[in-house]
N, C-alpha and C positions, 0 to 999 in steps of 0.2 A: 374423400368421403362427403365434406359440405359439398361438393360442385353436385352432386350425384343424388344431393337430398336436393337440390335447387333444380334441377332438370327433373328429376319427380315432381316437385311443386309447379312448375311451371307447364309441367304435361296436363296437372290437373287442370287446366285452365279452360273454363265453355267457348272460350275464341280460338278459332282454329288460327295456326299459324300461315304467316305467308308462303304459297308454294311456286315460286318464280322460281326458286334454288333449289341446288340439291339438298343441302342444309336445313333449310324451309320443308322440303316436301318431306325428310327425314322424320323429323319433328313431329309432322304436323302424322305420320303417321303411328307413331309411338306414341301420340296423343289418342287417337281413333283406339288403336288398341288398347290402351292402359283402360281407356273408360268403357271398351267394351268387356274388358277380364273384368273390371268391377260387377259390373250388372251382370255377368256370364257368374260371377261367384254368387251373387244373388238365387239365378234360376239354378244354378247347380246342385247350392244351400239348401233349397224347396225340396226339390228331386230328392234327394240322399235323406233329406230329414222325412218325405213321404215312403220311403221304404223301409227305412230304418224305422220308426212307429209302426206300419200298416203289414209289415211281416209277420213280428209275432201277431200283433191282432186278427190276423184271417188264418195265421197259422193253430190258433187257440177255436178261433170260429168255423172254419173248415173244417172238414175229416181230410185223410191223409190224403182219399183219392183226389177229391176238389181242389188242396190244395194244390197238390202236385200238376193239375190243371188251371189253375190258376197264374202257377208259378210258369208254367208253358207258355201262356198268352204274355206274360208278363216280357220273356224272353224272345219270343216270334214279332215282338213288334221291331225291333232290329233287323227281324230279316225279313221284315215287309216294308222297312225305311226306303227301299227304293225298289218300289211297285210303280214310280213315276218313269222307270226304264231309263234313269241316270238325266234325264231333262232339267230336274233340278241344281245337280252341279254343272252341267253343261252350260247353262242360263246362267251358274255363277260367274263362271270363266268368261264366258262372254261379258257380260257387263263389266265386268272387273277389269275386263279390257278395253273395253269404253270407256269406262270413265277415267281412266290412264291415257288415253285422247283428250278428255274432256267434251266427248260426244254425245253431247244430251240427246239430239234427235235419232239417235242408234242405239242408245238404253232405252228408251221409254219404243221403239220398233221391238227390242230383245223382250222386253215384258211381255206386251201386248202378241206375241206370238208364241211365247214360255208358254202363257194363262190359256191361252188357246187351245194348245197341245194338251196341257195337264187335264182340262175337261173333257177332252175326248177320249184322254184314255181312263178316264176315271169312269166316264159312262159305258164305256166299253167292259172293262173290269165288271162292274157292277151287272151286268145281262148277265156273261159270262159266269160268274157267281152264282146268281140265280138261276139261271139253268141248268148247273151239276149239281147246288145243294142238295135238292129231294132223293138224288142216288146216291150220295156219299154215304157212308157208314162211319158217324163220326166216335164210337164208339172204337172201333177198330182200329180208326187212324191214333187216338190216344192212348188206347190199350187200359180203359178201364171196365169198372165190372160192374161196380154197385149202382143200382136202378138211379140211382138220386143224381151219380155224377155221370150217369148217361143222360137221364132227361137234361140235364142243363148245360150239359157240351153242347146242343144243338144251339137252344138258345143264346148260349155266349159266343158262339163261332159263329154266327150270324149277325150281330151287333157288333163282333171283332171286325168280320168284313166289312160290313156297310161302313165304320167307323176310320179302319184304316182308307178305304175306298175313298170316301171325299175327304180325307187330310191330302191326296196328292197334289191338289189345284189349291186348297187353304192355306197349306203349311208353305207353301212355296216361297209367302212374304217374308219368311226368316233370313232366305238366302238372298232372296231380292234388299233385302237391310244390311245382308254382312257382304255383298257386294258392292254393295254402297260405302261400305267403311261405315254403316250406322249401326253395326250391332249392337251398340248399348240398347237403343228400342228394342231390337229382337230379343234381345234379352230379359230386356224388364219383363215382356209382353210373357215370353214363356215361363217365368218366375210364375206372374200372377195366375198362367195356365196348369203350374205346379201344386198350387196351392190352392185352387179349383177341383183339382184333381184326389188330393190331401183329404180337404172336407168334405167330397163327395164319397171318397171310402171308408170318410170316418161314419158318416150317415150312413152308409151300407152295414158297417158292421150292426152300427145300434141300432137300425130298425130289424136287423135281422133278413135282410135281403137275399135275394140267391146269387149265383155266380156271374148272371149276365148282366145285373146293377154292379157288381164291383166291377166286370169289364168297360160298360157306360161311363163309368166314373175314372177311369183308368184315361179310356181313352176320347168319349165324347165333350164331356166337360172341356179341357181342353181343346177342341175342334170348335167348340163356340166362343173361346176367347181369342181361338187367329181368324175368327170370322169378324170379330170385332177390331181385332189388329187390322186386317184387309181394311174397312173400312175407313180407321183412321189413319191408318197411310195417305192411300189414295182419294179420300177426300178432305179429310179436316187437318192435317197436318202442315204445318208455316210452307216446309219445303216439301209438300207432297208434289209425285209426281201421279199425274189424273191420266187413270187406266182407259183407253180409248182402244177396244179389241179390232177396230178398222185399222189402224197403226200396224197390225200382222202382216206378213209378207212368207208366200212361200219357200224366197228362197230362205229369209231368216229363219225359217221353219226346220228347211233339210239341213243348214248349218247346226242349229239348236239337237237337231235330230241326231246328226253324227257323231258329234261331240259329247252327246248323251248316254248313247252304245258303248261308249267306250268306259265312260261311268259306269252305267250300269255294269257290264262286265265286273270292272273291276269291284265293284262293291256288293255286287250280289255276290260275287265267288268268297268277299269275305265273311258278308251276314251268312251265308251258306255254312261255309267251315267253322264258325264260331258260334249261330244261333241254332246247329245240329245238334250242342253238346246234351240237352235237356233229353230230345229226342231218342239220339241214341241209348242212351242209360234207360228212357220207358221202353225201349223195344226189347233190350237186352236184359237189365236187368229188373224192370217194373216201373212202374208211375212212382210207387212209394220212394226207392231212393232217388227220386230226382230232389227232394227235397235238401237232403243232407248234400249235393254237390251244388244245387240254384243258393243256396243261404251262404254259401261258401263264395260262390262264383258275387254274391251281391256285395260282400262284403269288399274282397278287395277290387270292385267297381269302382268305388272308392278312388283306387289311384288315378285311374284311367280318369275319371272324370276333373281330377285335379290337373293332372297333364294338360288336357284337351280345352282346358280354363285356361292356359297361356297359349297354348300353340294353333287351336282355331282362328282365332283372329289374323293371321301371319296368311293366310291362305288368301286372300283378296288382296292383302299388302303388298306381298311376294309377286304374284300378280301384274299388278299397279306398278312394281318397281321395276319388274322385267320390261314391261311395255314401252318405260322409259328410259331404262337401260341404267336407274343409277347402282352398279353394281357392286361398290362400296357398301351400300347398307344390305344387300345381299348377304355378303359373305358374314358381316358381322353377326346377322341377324341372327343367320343359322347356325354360325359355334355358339353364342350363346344360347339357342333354343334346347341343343343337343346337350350343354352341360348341364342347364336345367332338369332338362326330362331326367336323364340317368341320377342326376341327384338325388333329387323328390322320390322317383320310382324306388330307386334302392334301398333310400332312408324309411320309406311309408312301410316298400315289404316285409322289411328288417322287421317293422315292429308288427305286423300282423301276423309274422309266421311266428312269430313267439309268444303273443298273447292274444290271436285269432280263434281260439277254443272258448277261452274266457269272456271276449266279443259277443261271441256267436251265443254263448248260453245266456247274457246279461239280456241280446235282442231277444230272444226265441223265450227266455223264462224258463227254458226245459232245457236237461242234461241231453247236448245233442254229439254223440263221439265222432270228430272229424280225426280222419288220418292224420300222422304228422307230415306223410310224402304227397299229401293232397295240399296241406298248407304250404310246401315248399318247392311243390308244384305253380301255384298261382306265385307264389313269391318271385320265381325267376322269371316265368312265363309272361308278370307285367313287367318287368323290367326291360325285355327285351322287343314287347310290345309296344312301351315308350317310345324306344328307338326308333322302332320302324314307323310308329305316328307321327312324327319330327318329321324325318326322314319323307315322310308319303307329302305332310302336307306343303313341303319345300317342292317334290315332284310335282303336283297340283299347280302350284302358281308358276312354275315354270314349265306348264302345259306337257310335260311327260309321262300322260295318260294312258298312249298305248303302251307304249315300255310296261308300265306296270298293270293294263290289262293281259296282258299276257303269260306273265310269271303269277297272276292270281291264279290263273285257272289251272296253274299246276300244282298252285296251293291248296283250291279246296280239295282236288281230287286225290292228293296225297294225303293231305290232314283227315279226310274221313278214314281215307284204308287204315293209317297208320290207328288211327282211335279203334276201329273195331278191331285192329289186332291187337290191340294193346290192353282194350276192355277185355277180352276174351280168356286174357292170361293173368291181368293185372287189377280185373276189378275197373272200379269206377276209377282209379288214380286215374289208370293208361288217359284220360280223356286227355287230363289238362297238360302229362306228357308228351301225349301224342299231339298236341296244341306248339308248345313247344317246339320240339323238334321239328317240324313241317313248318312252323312259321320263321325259323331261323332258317333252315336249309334256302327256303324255296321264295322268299319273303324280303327277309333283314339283308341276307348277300348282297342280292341282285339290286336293291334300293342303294345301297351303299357306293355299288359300282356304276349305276344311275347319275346320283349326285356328284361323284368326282368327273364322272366324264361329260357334265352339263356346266360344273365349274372350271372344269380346262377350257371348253368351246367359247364360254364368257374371256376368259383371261385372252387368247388368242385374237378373239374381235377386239379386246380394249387395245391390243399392241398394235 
């Protein structure tokens, strides 16, 4: 137990270890990560403390339909996280493999042609946008009715766009930092973005703003402090590296490119199957209960976001360590990530499905009746979600992309059937069962069978 508090202490250390060894380069990466889960608990903290305050308060401020509109936008930014067409984890990959070379003039080529790409399609997006907004019927695609949250779905859905539209070429510094192994920056940087974000909806409520200021505030506020992160990277930072867009290359372009597709795939098919849930309940059963399932769905977010505070950082490591092949700290790495997840997740659910009612009325101020088969719905649902985020982000650094491009896309296509037939009989539960089910069947398996048969082809090479 002292050896273990003494390797903690010396992980905190701002001197990176020597990475000549395998020992050294161990080290030196349980140091990158341990300080980037600090600063990741930082931006997390923000996050979780900004919804947790700013729920009831828009929920008390709002009418049911705005909020429930509100609470949409809130949810869809997930499933417009990657409008970049997967370029941004592609560009992780790549670098992360670079710099497992030690090829500085091949990351700073991977940038300068990432940065390239994301503004082209972000200007692209953005025409696009504007040239179908004036025939949309955004009224219709929400499915509301009272005048007040029709006028102002237009305006919110149009700051939602332009907003999400240029984060694809800004936000990109996050990945460009935790492919570096420097996420404690990206980290601090989206804390402080958090908390921009905080004060900007606290000021929405009090002046009494309409719903496209809490959108601005949701999501632009934060798109000027990775503008200000861009800058400090790549110009004023000790070890910046200086953004020079002539450095692009097309073929680093179509590699960036194809490796992106495969991202995207897989990550649209999951924001697809899992930022549908709001959607489906307003088509089915009204805007209004989306509230009682989004309040629900935010709470135990909660877990998810504590997970993904130890297990994102492992993703560029994993990476790093494949490229060099130390495959000792491999295996280790990942029975511990995986006893962790199931720990945390089980023990968080445990206590959410039994005092989640109590939670949810303390946030909201008002007696709000959740199911008990909706709380122990989410209860299992992150549990098994855990897993499979382990699980995915060990796929990730060991570049097994398509593998799991391909079993998503029979994720999302099942997870939605399964929810509308499940909504249809079952109410709003079916959702988070139907979540369930489709994500273990078509999801959890096949990852599972992924990783063993990626840690046999490792053991095979070392003999």
């Amino acid at each position: 137990m002292l050896l273990k508090i003494r390797f903690l202490l010396a992980l905190l250390s701002w001197h990176p270890f020597e990475t000549d060894t395998e020992e050294g380069r161990s080290k030196e990466r349980y140091r990158r990560i341990l300080w980037t889960t600090l600063a990741s608990a930082f931006a997390k903290f923000t996050g979780v403390l900004t919804s947790i305050v700013t729920i009831p308060l828009t929920f008390n401020y709002l009418d049911v339909e705005r909020f429930g509109l509100w609470m949409l936008f809130n949810t869809l930014v997930a499933f417009f996280t990657f409008a970049d067409f997967g370029v941004g984890y592609g560009l992780l990959n790549s670098i992360a493999n670079a710099k497992g070379k030690d090829d500085k003039n091949a990351i700073q080529t991977y940038i300068a042609s990432g940065i390239t790409i994301l503004w082209v399609i972000a200007f692209l997006l953005i025409l696009i946008f504007l040239a179908l907004y004036p025939f949309i019927k955004w009224e219709k695609v929400f499915n509301v009715s009272s005048q007040l949250a029709i006028e102002e779905s237009y305006s919110a859905t149009i700051v939602f766009a332009m907003c999400i539209f240029l984060a694809i070429p800004l936000n990109i510094i996050q990945k460009i930092q935790s492919a570096l192994q420097r996420g404690f920056a990206a980290n601090l940087w989206q804390g402080i973005a958090s908390l921009a974000s905080f004060i900007g909806i606290l000021s929405s409520v009090y002046l009494k703003l309409n719903l496209m200021w809490l959108v601005f505030s949701l999501l632009g506020l934060p798109l000027l402090i990775n503008l200000l992160n861009n800058l400090w990277f790549f110009y004023l930072s000790r070890n910046r590296l200086v953004l020079n867009i002539k450095l692009s290359h097309w073929k680093i372009i179509k590699e960036i490119l194809s490796k992106g597709s495969l991202f995207f795939v897989l990550y649209f098919c999951g924001a697809f199957a899992i930022s549908m849930d709001n959607l489906l309940i307003a088509q089915w059963l009204g805007a209004a209960m989306v509230s009682h399932y989004a309040v629900t769905e935010k709470l135990f977010s909660f877990i998810s976001l504590i997970i993904l505070l130890f297990i994102l950082p492992l993703w560029a490591a994993y990476t790093e360590a494949f490229s060099r092949g130390d495959q000792t700290w491999i295996r280790k790495t990942l029975k511990r990530s995986i006893v962790m997840s199931l720990g945390i997740s089980s023990c968080l659910s445990l206590l959410l499905i039994i005092f989640g009612e109590q939670l949810i009325w303390l946030l909201m101020n008002k007696n709000v009746e959740i199911p008990l088969m909706l709380l122990i719905g989410f209860g299992v649902w992150k549990i098994v979600e855990a897993m499979g985020m382990t699980l995915s982000i060990f796929l990730n650094g060991a570049n097994a992309i398509r593998e799991q491009a391909i079993v998503s896309i029979c994720w999302a296509f099942a997870s939605v059937t399964i929810k509308i037939i499940l909504i249809n009989y079952i109410g709003i539960i079916g959702v988070i069962w139907g979540s369930f089910i489709a994500y273990t069947l078509f999801m959890l398996f096949p990852f599972i069978y992924f990783t063993k048969n990626i840690l046999y082809h490792q053991t095979l090479k070392k003999s």
